[in-house]
C-alpha positions in Angstrom: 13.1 -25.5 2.4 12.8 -28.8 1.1 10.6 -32.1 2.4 14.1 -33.6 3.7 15.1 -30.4 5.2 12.2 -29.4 6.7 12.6 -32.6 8.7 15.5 -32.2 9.6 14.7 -28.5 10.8 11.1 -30.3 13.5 13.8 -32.8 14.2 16.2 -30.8 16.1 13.2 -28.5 17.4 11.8 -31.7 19.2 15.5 -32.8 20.5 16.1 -29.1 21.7 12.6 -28.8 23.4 12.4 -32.0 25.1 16.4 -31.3 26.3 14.9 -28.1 27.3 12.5 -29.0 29.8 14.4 -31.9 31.1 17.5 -29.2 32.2 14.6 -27.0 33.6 12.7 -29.6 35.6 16.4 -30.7 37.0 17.1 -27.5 37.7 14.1 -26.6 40.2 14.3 -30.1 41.6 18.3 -28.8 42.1 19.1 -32.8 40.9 22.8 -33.1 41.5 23.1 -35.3 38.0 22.1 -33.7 34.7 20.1 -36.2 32.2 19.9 -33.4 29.8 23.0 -31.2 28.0 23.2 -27.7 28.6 21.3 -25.6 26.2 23.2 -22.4 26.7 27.3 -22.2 25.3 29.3 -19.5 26.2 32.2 -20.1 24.2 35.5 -17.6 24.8 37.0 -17.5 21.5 39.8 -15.4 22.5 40.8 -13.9 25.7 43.1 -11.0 24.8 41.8 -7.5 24.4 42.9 -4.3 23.3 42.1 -2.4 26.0 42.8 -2.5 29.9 40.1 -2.0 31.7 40.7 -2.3 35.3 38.4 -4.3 36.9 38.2 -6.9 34.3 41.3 -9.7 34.9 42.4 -9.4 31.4 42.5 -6.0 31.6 44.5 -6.0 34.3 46.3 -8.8 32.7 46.0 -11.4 35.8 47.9 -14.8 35.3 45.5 -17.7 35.8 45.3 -18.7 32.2 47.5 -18.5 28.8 46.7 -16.3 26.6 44.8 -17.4 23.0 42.6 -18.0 20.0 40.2 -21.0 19.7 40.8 -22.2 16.3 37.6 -23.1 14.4 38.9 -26.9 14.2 37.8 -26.8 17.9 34.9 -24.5 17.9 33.0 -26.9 15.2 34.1 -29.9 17.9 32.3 -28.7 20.2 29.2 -27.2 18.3 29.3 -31.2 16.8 29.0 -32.3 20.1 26.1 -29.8 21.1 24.5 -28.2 18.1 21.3 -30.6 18.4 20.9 -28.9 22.0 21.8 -25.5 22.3 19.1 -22.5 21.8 21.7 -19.9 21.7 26.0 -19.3 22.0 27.6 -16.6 23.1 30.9 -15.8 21.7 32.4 -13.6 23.8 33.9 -14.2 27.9 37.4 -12.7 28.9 38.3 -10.7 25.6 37.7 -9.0 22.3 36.2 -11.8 19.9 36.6 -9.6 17.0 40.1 -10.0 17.7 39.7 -13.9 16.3 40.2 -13.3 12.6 37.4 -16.8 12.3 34.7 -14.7 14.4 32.5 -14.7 11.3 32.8 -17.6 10.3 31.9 -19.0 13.7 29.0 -17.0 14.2 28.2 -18.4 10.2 28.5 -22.0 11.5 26.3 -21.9 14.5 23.6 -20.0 12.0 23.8 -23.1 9.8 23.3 -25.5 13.2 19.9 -22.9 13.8 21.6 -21.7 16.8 20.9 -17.8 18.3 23.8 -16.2 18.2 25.5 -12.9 20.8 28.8 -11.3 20.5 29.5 -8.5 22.8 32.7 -6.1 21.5 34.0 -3.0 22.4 34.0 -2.1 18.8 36.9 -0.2 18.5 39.2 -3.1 16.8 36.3 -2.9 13.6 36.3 -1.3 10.2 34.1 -1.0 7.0 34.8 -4.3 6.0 34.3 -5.6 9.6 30.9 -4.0 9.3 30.0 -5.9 6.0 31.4 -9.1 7.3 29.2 -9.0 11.0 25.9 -7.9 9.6 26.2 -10.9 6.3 27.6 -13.4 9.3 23.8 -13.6 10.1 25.0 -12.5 13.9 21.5 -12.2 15.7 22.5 -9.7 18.6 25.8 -7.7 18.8 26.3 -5.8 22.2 28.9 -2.6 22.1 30.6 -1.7 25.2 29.9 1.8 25.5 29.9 3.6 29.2 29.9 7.1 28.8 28.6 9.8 26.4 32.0 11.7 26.4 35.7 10.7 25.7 36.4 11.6 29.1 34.0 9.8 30.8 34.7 6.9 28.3 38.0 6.3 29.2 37.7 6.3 32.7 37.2 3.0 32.4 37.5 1.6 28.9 41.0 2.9 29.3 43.1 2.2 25.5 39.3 2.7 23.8 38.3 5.7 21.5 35.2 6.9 22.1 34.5 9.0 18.5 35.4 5.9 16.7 33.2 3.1 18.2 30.5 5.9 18.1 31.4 6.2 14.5 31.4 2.1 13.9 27.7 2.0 15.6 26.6 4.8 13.0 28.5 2.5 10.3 26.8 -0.5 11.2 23.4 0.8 11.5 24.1 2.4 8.0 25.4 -1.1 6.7 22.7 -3.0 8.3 19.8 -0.5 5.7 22.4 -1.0 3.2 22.3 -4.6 2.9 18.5 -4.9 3.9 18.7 -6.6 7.2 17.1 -6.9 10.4 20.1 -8.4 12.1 22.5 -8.1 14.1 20.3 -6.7 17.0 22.3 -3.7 18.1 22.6 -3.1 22.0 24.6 -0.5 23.6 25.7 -1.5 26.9 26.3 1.6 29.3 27.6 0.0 32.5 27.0 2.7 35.2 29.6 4.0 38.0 30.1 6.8 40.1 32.0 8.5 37.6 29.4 7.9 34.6 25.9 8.0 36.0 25.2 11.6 35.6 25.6 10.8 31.5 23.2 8.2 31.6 19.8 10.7 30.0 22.5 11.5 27.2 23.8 8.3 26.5 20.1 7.7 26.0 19.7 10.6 23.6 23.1 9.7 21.4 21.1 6.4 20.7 18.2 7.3 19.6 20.1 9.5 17.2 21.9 7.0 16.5 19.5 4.2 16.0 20.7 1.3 17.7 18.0 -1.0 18.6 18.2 -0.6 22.6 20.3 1.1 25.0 21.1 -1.6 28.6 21.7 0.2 31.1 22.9 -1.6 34.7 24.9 -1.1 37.5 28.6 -2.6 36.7 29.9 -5.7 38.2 32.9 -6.2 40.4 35.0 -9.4 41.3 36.4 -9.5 45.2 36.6 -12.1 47.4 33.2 -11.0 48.9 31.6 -11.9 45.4 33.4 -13.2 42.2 36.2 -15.2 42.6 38.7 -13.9 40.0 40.2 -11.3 41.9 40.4 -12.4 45.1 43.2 -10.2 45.6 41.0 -7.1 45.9 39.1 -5.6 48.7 35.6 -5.4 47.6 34.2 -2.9 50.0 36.6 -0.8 48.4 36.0 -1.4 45.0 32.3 -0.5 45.7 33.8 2.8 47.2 35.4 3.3 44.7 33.7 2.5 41.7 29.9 1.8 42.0 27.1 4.5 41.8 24.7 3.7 45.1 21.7 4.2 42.8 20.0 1.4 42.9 17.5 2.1 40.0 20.7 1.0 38.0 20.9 -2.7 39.7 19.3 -5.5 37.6 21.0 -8.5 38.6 23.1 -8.7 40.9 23.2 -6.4 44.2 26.3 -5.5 45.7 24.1 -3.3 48.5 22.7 -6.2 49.6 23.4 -7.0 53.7 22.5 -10.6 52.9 26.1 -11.8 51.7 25.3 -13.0 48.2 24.7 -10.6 44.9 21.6 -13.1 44.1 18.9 -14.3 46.1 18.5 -16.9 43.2 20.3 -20.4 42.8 22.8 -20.9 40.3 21.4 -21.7 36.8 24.8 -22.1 35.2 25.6 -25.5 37.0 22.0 -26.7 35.0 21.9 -24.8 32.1 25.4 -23.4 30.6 28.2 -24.3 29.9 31.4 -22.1 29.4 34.2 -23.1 27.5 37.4 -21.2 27.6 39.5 -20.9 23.9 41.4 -23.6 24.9 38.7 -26.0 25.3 39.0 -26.4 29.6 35.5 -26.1 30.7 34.6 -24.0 33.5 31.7 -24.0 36.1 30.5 -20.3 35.0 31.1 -17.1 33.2 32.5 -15.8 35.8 35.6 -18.1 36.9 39.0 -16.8 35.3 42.3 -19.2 37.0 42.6 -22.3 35.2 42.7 -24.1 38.4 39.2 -23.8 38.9 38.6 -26.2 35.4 35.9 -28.7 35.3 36.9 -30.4 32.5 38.6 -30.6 28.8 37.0 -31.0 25.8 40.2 -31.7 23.7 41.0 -34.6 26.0 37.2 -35.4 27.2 33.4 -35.5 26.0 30.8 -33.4 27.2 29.5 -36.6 28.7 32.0 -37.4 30.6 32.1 -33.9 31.8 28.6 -33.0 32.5 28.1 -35.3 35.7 31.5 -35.6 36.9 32.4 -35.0 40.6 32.7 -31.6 40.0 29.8 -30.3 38.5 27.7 -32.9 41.0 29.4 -31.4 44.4 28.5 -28.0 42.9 25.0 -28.4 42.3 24.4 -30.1 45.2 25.4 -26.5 46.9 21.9 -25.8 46.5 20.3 -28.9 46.7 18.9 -30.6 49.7 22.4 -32.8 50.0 24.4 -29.2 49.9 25.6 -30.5 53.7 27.3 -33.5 52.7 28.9 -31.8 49.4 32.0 -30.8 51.0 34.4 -27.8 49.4 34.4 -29.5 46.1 35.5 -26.6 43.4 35.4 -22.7 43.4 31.4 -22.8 44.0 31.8 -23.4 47.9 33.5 -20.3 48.5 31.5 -18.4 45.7 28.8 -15.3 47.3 27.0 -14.9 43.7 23.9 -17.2 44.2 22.4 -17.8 47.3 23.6 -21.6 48.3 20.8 -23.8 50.7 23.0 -23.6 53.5 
């Protein structure tokens, strides 16, 4: 690294660290308006998916949003527009980002910005030159959807997925990874636990080590109902706990769906603060976790993240769980969301 470029390198760490603790001092202070930018993208570069899993709205192929591809004409826009603020992008929300034939070259173009990048895949839309392109990408960590040690138990819920061959892919990318002599991409295998797979758990645990993937995360699945998440309201969710969560609760991490207070979270919200979600069109949303297009804070092929940071919107919302939460009124999705517990 050169004198220019090693300027350029403590440059962008001072912007990012100062922005940093800005967002976070805002954030327990629960200030309605944002002075710093949002230092964690999660960018959906596609949101179609190969299979149907069915508590997941693309699965289940819900209306709410059209279907599509970010091009990377609009993926640098908005890296442009962030790069000398975000710590880390993740590349992945409501489908299959391998599915976006510019996924590499995305994940190469946040590298060159210094920006952490995660991908999370089911893996089974992924090949030996797949496996070549992710690991010389310079991907930092690649999660693999993986909830069951058996076909059957696999495709319970990863219904369309083959088992053998994303077991396969993980034994091909940790073989590609010595191959080429690098450290990266992290690999996690994420084992989302229901009633139907928990009693798998101690061998899914076994097949990894054998395997040699860097970690195995293991935690309770998530649901949507109108209870908790917002995007599918049209379910019960007392019966989709019935139906498919294991009452274990060595397995919850996050969010607790046992819980008699209401909300998943005793926390407050950090994505209002600290994230920002972007959906492959370029509408922004309030969180990860918001599918209908109605729910939109913003555009970024029409607006700038400034004018979209602080707008009416994202103010009402924070001020959910802020002292002025009373006077916010039912501004967006967040008044009627149970994730995070709100002040009032």
């Amino acid at each position: 690294m050169n004198g220019t470029s090693r300027a350029t390198a403590l440059a962008r760490f001072l912007k990012r660290a100062v922005n940093y603790l800005a967002v976070e001092i805002q954030y327990r202070l629960s200030s309605s308006y944002v002075f710093g930018r949002p230092y964690v993208l999660i960018i959906d570069t596609v949101n179609i998916c190969n299979l149907r899993c069915p508590l997941c709205p693309t699965g289940l192929n819900m209306p709410g949003r059209p279907k599509g591809k970010m091009t990377l004409d609009l993926y640098k826009k908005i890296l442009d527009q962030l790069g000398d603020y975000a710590l880390s992008v993740v590349l992945h929300n409501w489908g299959e980002p391998l599915l976006n034939r510019d996924i590499f070259r995305m994940v190469e173009y946040a590298k060159g910005l210094a920006i952490k990048t995660v991908l999370s895949s089911n893996l089974n839309a992924f090949g030996e030159e797949d496996a070549a392109a992710l690991v010389g990408s310079g991907l930092d960590e690649l999660i693999v959807s993986l909830d069951g040690a058996t076909e059957e138990t696999y495709n319970e819920y990863r219904r369309g997925g083959n088992f053998d061959h994303v077991v396969r892919n993980l034994n091909l990318l940790v073989r590609k990874k010595k191959e080429l002599g690098s450290a990266r991409p992290k690999i996690v295998w994420q084992f989302l636990v229901f009633k139907h797979n928990a009693h798998e758990v101690s061998q899914a645990k076994a097949l990894a080590r054998n395997i040699g993937v860097d970690s195995i995360d293991i935690f309770s699945a998530q649901l949507g109902g109108p209870g908790q998440t917002p995007y599918t309201g049209a379910a019960n969710t007392s019966d989709l706990i019935a139906r498919w969560l294991s009452p274990d609760r060595r397995f919850i991490r996050e969010f607790d769906y046992f819980s008699p207070e209401g909300y998943l979270s005793p926390h407050k919200c950090y994505f209002l603060w600290k994230t920002l979600t972007v959906n492959w069109e370029g509408a922004v949303s309030p969180c990860c976790c918001v599918y209908d297009m109605s729910t939109d804070f913003g555009d970024l092929t029409r607006q700038t993240l400034h004018s979209i940071w602080n707008n009416d919107l994202y103010r009402a919302s924070r001020a959910l769980f802020g002292k002025s939460a009373n006077s916010a009124g039912r501004r967006s999705i967040c008044e009627v969301c149970k994730i995070f517990k709100k002040a009032v």
